[in-house]
N, C-alpha and C positions, 0 to 999 in steps of 0.2 A: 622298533619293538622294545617292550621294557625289559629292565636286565631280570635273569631269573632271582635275584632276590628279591625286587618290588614283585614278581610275581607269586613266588612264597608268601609274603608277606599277605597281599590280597586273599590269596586262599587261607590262609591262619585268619584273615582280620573276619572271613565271611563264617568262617566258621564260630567263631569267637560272635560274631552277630547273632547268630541261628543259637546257639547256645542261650543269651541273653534272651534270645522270643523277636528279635527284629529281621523277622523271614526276608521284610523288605528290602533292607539295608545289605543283606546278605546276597540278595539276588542280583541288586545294582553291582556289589564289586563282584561276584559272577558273570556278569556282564562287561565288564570293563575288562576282567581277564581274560576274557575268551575271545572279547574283539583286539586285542592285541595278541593274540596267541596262536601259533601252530598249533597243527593236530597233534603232532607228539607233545605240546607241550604240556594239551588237554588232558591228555593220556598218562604222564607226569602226576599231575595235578589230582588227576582219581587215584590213582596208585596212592600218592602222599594222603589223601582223606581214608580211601580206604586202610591203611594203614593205622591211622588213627583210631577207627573203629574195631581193625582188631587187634590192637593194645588195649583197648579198652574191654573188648571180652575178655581179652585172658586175664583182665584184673579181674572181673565178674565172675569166671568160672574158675580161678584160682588153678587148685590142683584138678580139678573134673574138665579143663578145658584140653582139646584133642591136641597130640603132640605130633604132629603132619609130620615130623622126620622120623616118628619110628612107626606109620602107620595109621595116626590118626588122622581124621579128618571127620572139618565142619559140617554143617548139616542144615538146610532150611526145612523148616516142618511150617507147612499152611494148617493154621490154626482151624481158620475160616477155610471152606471151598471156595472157589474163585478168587481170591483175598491177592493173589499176583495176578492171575492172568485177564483180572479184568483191567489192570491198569499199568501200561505197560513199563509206566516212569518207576514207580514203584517195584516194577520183576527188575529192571535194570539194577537199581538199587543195590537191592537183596542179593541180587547172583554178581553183581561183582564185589561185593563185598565178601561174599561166601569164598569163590574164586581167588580171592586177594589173599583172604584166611588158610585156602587149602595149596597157597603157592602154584595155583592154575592161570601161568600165563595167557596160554592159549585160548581160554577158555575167558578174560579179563578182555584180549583184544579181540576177539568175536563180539565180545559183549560191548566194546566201545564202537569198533568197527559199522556194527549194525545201527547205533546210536547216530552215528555221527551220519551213516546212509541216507537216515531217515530225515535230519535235517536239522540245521544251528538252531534252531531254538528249541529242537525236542533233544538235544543233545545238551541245551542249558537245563532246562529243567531235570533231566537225569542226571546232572552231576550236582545240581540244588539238592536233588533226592537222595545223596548222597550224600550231602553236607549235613542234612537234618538227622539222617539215620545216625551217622557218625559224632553229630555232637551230642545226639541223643542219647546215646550208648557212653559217650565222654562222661557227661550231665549222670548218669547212672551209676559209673564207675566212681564218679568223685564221692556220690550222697551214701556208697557203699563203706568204702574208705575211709569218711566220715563219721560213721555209726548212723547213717541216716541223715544230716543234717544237707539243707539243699542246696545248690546253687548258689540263688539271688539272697 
């Protein structure tokens, strides 16, 4: 098994991919991590991207972002109806990300738990979905930051 820093490094380089727009590249070391990987490590590994994505809210929402230790908490609002529950990679996404923001453990390994149930490759793709939201929200954070100015 690889040490957990080449494993770090994998989820930063796929992130860092998906950011660029190479969904492709992103996926393959997604794959390379997960075929070397335990399930806690998977589990690890969402926490560290989720993570990422909300640091990168709370640059977005500055002082209007919820302060979970004295009561606040995140929130998903479907824009669209049916917009998660028709797709299940996508509700994983969202709700552990949400989870991750409102420090819901519990609620984080339900959410993998049932992932990983359902099977290794819908467990890649849900954690792919999670890499695009989070670098998506990175990619946001930065052109914020920036006064608008983008990415690439």
């Amino acid at each position: 098994m690889m040490s957990a820093e080449d494993a770090a490094q994998l989820a930063y380089d796929a992130v860092v991919a998906t950011a660029d727009g190479d969904a492709e590249h992103a996926s393959d070391l997604l794959a390379r991590l997960h075929a070397d990987s335990t399930t806690n490590r998977m589990y690890g590994v969402c926490c560290g991207i989720a993570h990422l994505g909300h640091r990168a809210l709370q640059l977005l929402y500055g002082d209007r972002a919820p302060d979970v230790e004295r009561g606040g908490m995140w929130v998903l609002e479907e824009i669209r109806p049916g917009g998660l529950t028709g797709d299940p990679v996508q509700m994983f996404a969202a709700r552990f990300l949400i989870a991750h923001c409102n420090a819901d453990t519990a609620t984080e390994e339900a959410l993998f738990g049932a992932a990983v149930t359902t099977g290794q490759a819908h467990l890649v793709r849900c954690v792919m979905r999670l890499v695009s939201d989070a670098a998506g929200l990175c990619n946001a954070a930065y052109q914020q930051q920036a006064g608008g100015a983008g990415h690439r």
